[in-house]
Every structure is written in C-alpha cells, then in structure tokens.
C-alpha positions, 0 to 999 in steps of 0.5 A: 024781781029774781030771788037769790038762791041762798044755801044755808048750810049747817050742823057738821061734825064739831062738837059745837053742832048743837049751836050750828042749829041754833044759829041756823034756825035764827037765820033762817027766821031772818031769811022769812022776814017781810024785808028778805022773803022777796030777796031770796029763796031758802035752799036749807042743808044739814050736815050730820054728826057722820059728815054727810050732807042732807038736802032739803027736806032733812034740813027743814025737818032739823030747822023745825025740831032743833034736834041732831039727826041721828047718825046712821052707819056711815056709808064712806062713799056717802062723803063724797055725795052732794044733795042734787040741789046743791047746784042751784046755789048762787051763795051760801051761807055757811054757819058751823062752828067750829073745826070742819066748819070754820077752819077753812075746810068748808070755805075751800070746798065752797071756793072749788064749787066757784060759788060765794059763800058768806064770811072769810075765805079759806085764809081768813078763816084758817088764821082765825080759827088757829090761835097760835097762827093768828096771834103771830099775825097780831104780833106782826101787825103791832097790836097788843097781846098778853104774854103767850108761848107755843107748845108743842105736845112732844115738848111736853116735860117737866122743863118745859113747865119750869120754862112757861113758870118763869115767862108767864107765871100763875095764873095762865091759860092753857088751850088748844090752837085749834079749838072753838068755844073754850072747849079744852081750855083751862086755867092753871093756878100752879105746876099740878095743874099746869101740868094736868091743863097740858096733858089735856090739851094735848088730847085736843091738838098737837099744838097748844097755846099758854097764855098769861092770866090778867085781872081784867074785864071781858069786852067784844066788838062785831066787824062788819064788811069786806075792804072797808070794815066797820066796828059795833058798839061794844059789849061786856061779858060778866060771870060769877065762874072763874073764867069764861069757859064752855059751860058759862058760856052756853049755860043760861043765866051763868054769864050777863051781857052789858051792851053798850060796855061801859067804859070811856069813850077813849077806849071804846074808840081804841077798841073799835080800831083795834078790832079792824086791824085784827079783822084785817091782820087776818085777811077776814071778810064779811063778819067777825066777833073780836074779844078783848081784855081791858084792864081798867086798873091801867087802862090797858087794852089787851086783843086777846082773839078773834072768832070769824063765825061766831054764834049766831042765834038771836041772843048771841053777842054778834047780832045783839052788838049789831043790833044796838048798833042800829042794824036789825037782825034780819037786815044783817043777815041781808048785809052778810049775803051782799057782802059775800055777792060783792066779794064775787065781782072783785 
C-alpha cells in the first residue's frame, strides 16, 4: 500500500514556540505507532524564531532534543525560500500555535500550495484565533456568552473605564483579540488595575477584549470532525492561582485535570451541543478545544472560547479528552489526517 506523504510542520515565530515542539514531538511518536507506520511517511518541517523554514534534517534534529534552533541572522531572501521537499507533501499537519501559525496565515500559505492541510481553513482559523470576532459570530449564533466590550487601544481614557465600570464592573478580564495562551491577559479588581490591564494589552494588539468576571467553574470539551462534528467527554480545569493564566496553565503541577468533568448529565449534554454550534459558528474543520464557564450556583452555562490548535502534547486537554473518549492518540491523529483527505474531495 502507497504510504501518504504527511509534512509536519512546527515551531514559528509565536511565542508559543516552545509548546509547538512539544506538540510536535507527540505527533510524530503518533505517526511511528505500529497502527500508522504502514499509513504514512513522516516528512518533519521546523520553523525557526526567525520565520524561516528548515527541512528535514533540522527538523529531525529539534524533534530528537526538543530544543529551539538558535536563530541565525536573518537573510530576508531566506522567507521566501522552501525546503525542496516541500513538494512532495500530499497533507500537512500544521501544529503552531499561536499568531502565524493559527490565525489563518499559515493555512492560506498551504491553501495556495493546493495541498490539504489538517485543522480550519484559513476563515475558521481567523475567527477562532480573533476573540473579538469570534464572540460576534457566538452572539450571531444565539449561544450564551459573558458580558463583554470591544476596545480599541486609541479609545483607551479615563471615560472609557467609567464606561466598562458601569457595563461590566469588577472583576473583569481584559485581553488581547488576537492572542493565545492567555498570554497578555489580566484580571482587573479595580480602576488601578483596569487601567494598568489596558495599557498592557494595548502593547499586544490594537484591539482588546474586557470581559466580565463570573464565579464558576472551568469545563472544556474537544470536536472532532468536519460536516458532521461530534463532541468529547468533557474535562475540568482546577487551580489554586487566581485565574487560569499562562504560568498555571504551563507550569506542572499549578492546574489539575478532572476528566470526565464532573457535573449532571443535563449539562454535560448541553455542553456537547454547544461546543458543535461554536465549532461551526465559526466555519471550523477537523479539531477544536471549546472552553466554557459553568456556574453551578445556577446552572448556568456560559461559551466562553474556542481554540482551533489547541496543545497537543500527550497530556494536553485535547488528545486526553479524546482519549476517555475511546479514541487513542495515535488513532486521532490518524482521524485528523483523513479529515483534512476528505475535506480535499468535497
């Protein structure tokens, strides 16, 4: 049997580089399995901190260590260079996360290379990785949000925080529309620090989300599929830290996943069939992790985002959902590959 051609490609320029490996690294144990060795051939590609593609020997090599290439100086006509055996690519598998790598950049590069590519075209992949636009396209849908306002960082003065303070009052959340990872993200208690969350945000993105706070607890759910999604099991996030930002979320040992979640069977039920309305609110395809709040004081249940490359590692919340699921890692990564196949005959 003819093996698939798979180009696995990984690292960029986010400065979630260092997870893109390690999510990398995962997959391509996956591709080795005894059930996908006869399937495909492993073609690895490594995007340096500079933005320049390595093929396959430098990729192998950052795959083996784990470890960042050191950037060269960057030779700008290098960006517009492609290892030769890119050509031989019949599907990628795109794992950076992140901006340039999750926004839909990436995806439309791969879209003109007319070759599939796992995961959410370049719309999907937009919308999910853009809060602001995303969480339009969840009002549009009907699906229940918090309470949240669009800034932009030219608007950013003194009645602009009277503003947010009388629609969203303390706590809220303020973060950049276009940023993974809860990088940028904080939580403000009072106008100091509502002022001081948007000065930095404002440092991240020209656009900036202010959410308001709720006392609830953290689920998330995986999706799987393309016309006809279906939801995981669901997970619960817990933490000590006063919110699930970058260090808890990356640091071991600092948050604890409770999978399946425990809460009733109503809501878990409602949760699953809110996370395929968000998945295709958005025009998603192939994977997505969508995160929600659950106020059990009510029983209300609040979408609060969705992640269309989420972490990939084997102890990230995506693959483990899946896998109480029923569905191992290296058969999901197969799932994936077929998915992205299929979405090239439709």
């Amino acid at each position: 049997m003819k093996k698939t051609r798979v180009g696995l490609l990984f690292g960029g320029r986010s400065g979630e580089h260092e997870v893109s490996i390690s999510s990398a690294r995962a997959i391509a144990r996956a591709l080795d399995s005894a059930e996908n060795r006869e399937k495909y051939d492993l073609l690895p590609f490594y995007i340096g901190k500079d933005g320049v593609w390595r093929g396959e020997e430098i990729a192998r090599q950052v795959l083996e260590s784990g470890t960042p290439l050191q950037s060269e100086s960057l030779d700008r006509q290098s960006l517009w260079k492609f290892p030769p055996e890119a050509a031989e690519i019949e599907v990628w598998f795109p794992i950076l996360h992140g901006p340039n790598g999750e926004d839909g950049t990436v995806q439309g590069l791969l879209a003109l290379m007319q070759v599939p590519c796992v995961g959410s075209g370049v719309l999907g992949s937009a919308a999910g990785m853009d809060k602001l636009i995303m969480k339009d396209l969840f009002a549009q849908a009907g699906l229940p949000q918090v309470k949240y306002a669009s800034v932009a960082r030219s608007r950013v003065c003194p009645k602009l925080c009277d503003d947010l303070e009388e629609m969203l009052g303390y706590p809220c959340f303020v973060k950049p529309a276009n940023l993974g990872s809860s990088v940028g993200i904080a939580k403000a208690r009072s106008r100091a620090e509502l002022e001081a969350a948007l000065s930095s945000a404002a440092t991240y993105d020209s656009r900036i989300i202010v959410e308001a706070g709720v006392q609830a607890r953290e689920v998330e759910c995986a999706v799987l599929g393309n016309d006809d999604p279906k939801a995981s099991t669901l997970g619960e996030i817990t933490f000590e830290s006063d919110f699930y930002d970058y260090e808890t979320k990356y640091t071991e040992g600092l948050a604890q996943l409770l999978i399946p979640a425990p809460v009733p069977d109503s809501v878990r039920d409602r949760i699953q069939e809110i996370a395929v309305q968000a998945f295709q609110a958005i025009n998603g395809a192939g994977l997505a992790r969508v995160d929600f709040f659950y106020v059990e004081s009510t029983g209300e249940i609040l979408l609060n985002e969705i992640n269309t490359l989420p972490g990939f590692t084997a102890t990230s919340m995506y693959p483990r959902l899946w896998d109480a699921s029923g569905v191992s890692f290296p058969e999901l990564v197969d799932r994936l590959i077929q998915l992205a196949l299929a979405r090239l005959t439709r």
